[in-house]
C-alpha positions in Angstrom: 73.9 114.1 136.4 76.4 112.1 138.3 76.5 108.3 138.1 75.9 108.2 142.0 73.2 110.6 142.6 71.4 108.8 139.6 71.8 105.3 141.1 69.9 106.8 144.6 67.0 108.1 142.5 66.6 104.8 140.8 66.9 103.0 144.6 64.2 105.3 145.3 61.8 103.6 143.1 59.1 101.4 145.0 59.3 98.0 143.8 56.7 96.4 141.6 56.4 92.8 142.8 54.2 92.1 140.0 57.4 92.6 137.1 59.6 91.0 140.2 57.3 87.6 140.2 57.0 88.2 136.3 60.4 87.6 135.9 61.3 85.1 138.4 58.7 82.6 137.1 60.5 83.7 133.5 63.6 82.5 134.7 62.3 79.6 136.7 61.1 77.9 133.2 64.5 78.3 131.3 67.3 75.7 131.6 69.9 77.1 133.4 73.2 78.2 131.3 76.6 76.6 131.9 79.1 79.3 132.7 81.4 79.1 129.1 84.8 77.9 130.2 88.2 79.5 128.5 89.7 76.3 129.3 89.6 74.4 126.0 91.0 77.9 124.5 94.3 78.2 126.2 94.4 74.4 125.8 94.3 74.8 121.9 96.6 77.7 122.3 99.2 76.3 123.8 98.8 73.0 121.2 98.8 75.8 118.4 102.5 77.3 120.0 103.8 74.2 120.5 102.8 73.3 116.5 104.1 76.9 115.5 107.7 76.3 116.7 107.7 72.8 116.1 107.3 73.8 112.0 109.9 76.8 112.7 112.8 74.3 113.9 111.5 72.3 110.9 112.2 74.9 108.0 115.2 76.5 110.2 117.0 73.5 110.6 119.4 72.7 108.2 119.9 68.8 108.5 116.3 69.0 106.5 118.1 68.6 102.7 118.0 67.1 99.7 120.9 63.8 99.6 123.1 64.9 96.4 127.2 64.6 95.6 129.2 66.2 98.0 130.4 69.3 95.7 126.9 70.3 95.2 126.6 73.8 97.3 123.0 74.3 99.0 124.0 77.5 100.7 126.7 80.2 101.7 125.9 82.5 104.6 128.6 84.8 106.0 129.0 86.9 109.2 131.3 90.3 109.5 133.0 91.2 112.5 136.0 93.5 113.2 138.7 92.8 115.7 136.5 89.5 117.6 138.5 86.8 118.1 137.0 83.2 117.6 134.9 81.9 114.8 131.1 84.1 115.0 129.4 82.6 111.3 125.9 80.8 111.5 124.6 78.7 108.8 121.2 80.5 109.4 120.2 83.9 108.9 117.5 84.2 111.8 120.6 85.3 113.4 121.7 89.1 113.4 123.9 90.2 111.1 124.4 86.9 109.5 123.4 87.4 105.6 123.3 84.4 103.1 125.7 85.1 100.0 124.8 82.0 97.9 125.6 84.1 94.4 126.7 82.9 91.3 130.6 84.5 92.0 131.0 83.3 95.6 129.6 79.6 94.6 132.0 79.2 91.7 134.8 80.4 93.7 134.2 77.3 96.4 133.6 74.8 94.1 136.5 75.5 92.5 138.8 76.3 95.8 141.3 73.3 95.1 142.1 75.0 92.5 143.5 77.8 94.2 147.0 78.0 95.2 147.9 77.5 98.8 150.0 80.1 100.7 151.6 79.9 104.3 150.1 81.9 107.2 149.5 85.3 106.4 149.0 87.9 109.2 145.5 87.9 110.2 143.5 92.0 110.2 140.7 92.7 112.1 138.6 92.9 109.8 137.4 89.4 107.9 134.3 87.5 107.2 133.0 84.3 108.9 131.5 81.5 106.6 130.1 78.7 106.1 129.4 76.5 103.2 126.8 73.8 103.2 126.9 71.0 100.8 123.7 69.3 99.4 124.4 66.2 101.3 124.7 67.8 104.5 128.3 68.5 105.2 129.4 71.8 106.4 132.8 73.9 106.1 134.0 76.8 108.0 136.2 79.6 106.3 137.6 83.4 107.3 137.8 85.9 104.3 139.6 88.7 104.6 141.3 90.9 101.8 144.8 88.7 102.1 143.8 85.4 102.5 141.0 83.0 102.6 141.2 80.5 106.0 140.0 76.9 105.5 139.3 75.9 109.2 138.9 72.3 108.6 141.4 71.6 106.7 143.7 74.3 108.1 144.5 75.6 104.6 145.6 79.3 103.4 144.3 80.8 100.0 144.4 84.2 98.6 142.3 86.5 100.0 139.2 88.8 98.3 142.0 91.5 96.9 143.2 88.7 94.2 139.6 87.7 93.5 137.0 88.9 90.8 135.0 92.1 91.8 132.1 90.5 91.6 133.0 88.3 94.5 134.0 91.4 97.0 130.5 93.3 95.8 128.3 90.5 96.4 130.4 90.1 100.6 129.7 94.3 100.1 126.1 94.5 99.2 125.1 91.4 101.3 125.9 93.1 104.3 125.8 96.9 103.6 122.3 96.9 102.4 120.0 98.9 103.9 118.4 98.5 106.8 115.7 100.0 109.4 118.4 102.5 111.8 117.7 102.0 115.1 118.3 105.4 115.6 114.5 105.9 114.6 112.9 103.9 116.9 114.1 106.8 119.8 113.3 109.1 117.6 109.6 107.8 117.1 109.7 107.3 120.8 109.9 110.8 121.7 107.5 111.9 118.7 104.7 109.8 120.6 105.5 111.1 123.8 105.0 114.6 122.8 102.2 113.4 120.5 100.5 112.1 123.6 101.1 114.7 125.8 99.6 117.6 123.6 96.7 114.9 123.4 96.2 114.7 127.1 96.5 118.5 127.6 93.6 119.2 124.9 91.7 116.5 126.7 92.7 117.5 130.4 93.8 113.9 131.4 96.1 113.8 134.4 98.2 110.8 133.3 99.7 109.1 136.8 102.8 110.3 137.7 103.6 106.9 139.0 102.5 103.5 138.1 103.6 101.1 140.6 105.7 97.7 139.1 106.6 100.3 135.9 110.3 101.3 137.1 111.3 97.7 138.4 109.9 96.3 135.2 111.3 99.2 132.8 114.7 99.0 134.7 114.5 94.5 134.5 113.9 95.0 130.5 116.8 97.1 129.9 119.1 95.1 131.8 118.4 92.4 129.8 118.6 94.1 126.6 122.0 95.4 127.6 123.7 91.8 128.5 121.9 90.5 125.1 123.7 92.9 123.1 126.9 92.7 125.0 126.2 89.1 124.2 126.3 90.2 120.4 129.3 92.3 120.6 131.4 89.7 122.5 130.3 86.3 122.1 128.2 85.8 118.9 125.3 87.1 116.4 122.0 87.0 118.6 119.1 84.3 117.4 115.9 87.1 116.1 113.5 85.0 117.1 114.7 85.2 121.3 115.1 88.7 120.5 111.0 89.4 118.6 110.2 87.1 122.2 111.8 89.6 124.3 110.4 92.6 122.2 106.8 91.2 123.1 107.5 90.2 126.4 108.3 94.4 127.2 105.1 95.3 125.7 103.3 93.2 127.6 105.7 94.0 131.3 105.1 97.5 130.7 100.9 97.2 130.0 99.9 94.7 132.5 101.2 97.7 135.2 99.4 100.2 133.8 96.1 97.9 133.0 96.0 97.4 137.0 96.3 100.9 137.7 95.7 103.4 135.3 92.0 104.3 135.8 90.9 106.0 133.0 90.3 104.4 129.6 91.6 107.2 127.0 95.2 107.2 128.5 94.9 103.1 128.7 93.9 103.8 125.1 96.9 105.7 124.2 99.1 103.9 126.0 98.4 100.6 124.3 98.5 102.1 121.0 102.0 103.3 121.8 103.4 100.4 123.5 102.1 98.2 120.5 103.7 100.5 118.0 107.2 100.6 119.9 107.2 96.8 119.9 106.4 96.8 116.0 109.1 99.4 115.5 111.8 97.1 117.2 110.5 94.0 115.2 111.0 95.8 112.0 114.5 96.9 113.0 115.1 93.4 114.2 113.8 91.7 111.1 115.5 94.0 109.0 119.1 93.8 110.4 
């Protein structure tokens, strides 16, 4: 029986002012309830956020070190790029493609880099790695490796590059950043898996999914843009910060839900659609974790 037709039957039903007054005097005796306010919540939320990043910037920051001699190496990081001009490393890794390469090889060969000879300018390939070195006490030095030389930016110094250099030093640059990693070629690919997924589910079900949500283009079309000047960001300027980028992956889900919460009517597709808007933005957290 339909919802409506069952809602007139029930209005049909003569009143019985006895259960009415029953329940009136009932309510009459009890204290009356203060609505519970959400207030206090987003208040501690918002304290909890602020907290949150305020201990990120702590443990991602790298003045926060131990004071110890100078030639004492805390870290190595590095940052491959071919053909960019400009010097791209980071000291931290929460940025894309920037790997730390503090090994045993790679520390030896900086703390003993005096001992190196010097050369004069060597032509520059486009191929070569950005570091940086940072020192116990807090000093940091920026150098470019490539297979002829090795580039002292401070100091404006030439050494020979990686081809003169122990193996071990080249396979630790090689396996830092060749390992493997979450292709982003999979998160299409799982894209289109959920879409046909979903729309054999709908057909079993007979759910008519909107052909239109309105607010879903603009906001689809507004995402991509800025994911498309982010990673022309990466490719011309610099390596992108992960955590902007695991911000903007959350922001999407959300700029693609909120449309279809408003005015998708039915609670299966809403269903579905959460499941696979969540799992997209897990996918592309993964990949951006991973790279």
């Amino acid at each position: 029986m339909k919802l409506d037709e069952r809602l007139i039957e029930l209005n049909k039903i003569p009143e019985n002012e006895r259960l009415k007054q029953t329940i009136l005097n009932k309510i009459k005796d009890q204290p009356v309830k203060e609505p519970i306010s959400l207030k206090p919540l987003r208040e501690l939320g918002v304290v909890a956020a602020i907290c949150f990043i305020a201990l990120f910037l702590f443990y991602t920051s790298s003045n926060q070190i131990n004071q110890a001699a100078s030639g004492e190496i805390a870290k190595i990081t590095s940052y491959k790029h071919l053909g960019e001009t400009g010097f791209r490393g980071k000291l931290s890794t929460n940025y894309m493609g920037v790997e730390n390469i503090t090994t045993p090889s790679i520390v030896t060969l900086f703390e003993n880099l005096s001992d190196l000879p010097t050369i004069s300018a060597p032509e520059k390939y486009d191929q070569q790695y950005d570091i940086v070195v940072l020192f116990k006490n807090g000093e940091q030095r920026q150098y470019e490796l490539s297979w002829n030389y090795l580039y002292d930016i401070d100091n404006n110094l030439y050494y020979p590059g990686y081809e003169q250099y122990p193996t071990a030093i080249y396979s630790d640059l090689f396996d830092a950043h060749y390992k493997v990693q979450f292709p982003v070629i999979w998160i299409a690919v799982a894209v289109l898996l959920m879409n046909a997924f979903t729309a054999v589910y709908y057909n079993r079900r007979q759910l008519v999914r909107p052909t239109k949500v309105r607010g879903l283009g603009v906001s689809i079309t507004i995402n991509l843009t800025i994911l498309g000047l982010l990673f022309w960001y990466h490719n011309t300027i610099g390596p992108l910060y992960k955590p902007l980028l695991i911000l903007f992956a959350v922001g999407y889900g959300f700029s693609v839900w909120l449309p279809m919460k408003r005015q998708v009517p039915n609670l299966n597709i809403l269903r579905v659609e959460k499941y696979k808007i969540m799992l997209i933005v897990v996918l592309f957290i993964s990949w951006i974790i991973m790279y």
